[in-house]
N, C-alpha and C positions, 0 to 999 in steps of 0.2 A: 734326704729327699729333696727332690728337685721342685721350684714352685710350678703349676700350670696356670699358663693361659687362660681366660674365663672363654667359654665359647659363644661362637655370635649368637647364638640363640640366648645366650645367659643375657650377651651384651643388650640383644633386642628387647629384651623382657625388660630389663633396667632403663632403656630409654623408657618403656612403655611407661613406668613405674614412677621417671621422673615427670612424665606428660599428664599426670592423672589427676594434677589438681586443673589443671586447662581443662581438660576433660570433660569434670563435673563442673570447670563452670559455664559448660557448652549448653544450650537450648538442647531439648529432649532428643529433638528430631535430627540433630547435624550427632550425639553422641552413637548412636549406631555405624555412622560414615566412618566415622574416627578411630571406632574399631574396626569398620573394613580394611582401614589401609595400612593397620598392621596386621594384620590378613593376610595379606596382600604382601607384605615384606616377610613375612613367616613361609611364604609359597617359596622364596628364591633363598631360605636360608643356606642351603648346601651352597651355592653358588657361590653365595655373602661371604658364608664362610672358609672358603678357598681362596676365595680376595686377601682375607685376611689385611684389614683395612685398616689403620692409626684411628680412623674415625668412623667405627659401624653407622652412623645413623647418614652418611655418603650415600654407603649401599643399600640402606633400608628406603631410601629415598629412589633411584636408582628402582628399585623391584619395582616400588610403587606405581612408577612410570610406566614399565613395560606392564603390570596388570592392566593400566587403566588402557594405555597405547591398545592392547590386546581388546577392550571391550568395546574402546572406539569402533576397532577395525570389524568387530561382529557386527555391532548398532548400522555403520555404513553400510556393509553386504547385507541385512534384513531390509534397511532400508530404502536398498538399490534392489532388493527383489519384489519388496512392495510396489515401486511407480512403477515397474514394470508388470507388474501383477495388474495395475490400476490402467497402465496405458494401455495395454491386450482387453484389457474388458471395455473402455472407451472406447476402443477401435472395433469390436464385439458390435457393441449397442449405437454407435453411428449409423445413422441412415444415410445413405447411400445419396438418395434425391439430393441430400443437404448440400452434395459437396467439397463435404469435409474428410474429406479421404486421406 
């Protein structure tokens, strides 16, 4: 019998495993983020794992970017729909006399 390869997912777990005293020595409030952003690298393991990478925590890095990249890009478009939502209601509630057209 031939040895196998540990797969990325095995490998991901194992970074996680070696990060876990950092982890617990995080304040309450940043340990929940912490776990996001292996979350977050657990999303793109198919991918990770067809890389097939000398060093999985590259790609696990790598995910992490294009999740957060991805929530940036939501946060921007709601928040380009908000001043837009805000500037039609300002232009709404201008009076006219003012001017300010």
């Amino acid at each position: 019998m031939g040895r196998t390869n540990p797969t990325y997912r095995d490998a991901l777990r194992a970074i996680e495993d070696r990060w876990a005293d950092f982890r617990r020595a995080l304040r309450r409030r940043d340990q929940p983020r912490f776990d996001q952003l292996f979350t977050y690298a657990r999303e793109h393991a198919d991918a990770s794992g067809l890389l097939n990478h000398q060093n999985p925590f590259l790609p696990a890095l790598l995910s992490i970017d294009l999740e957060q990249e991805a929530r940036l890009e939501s946060l921007e478009d709601r928040l380009e729909g908000l001043e837009e939502a805000c500037e039609a209601e300002y232009d709404l509630e201008a009076d006219p006399r003012d001017g300010n057209e």
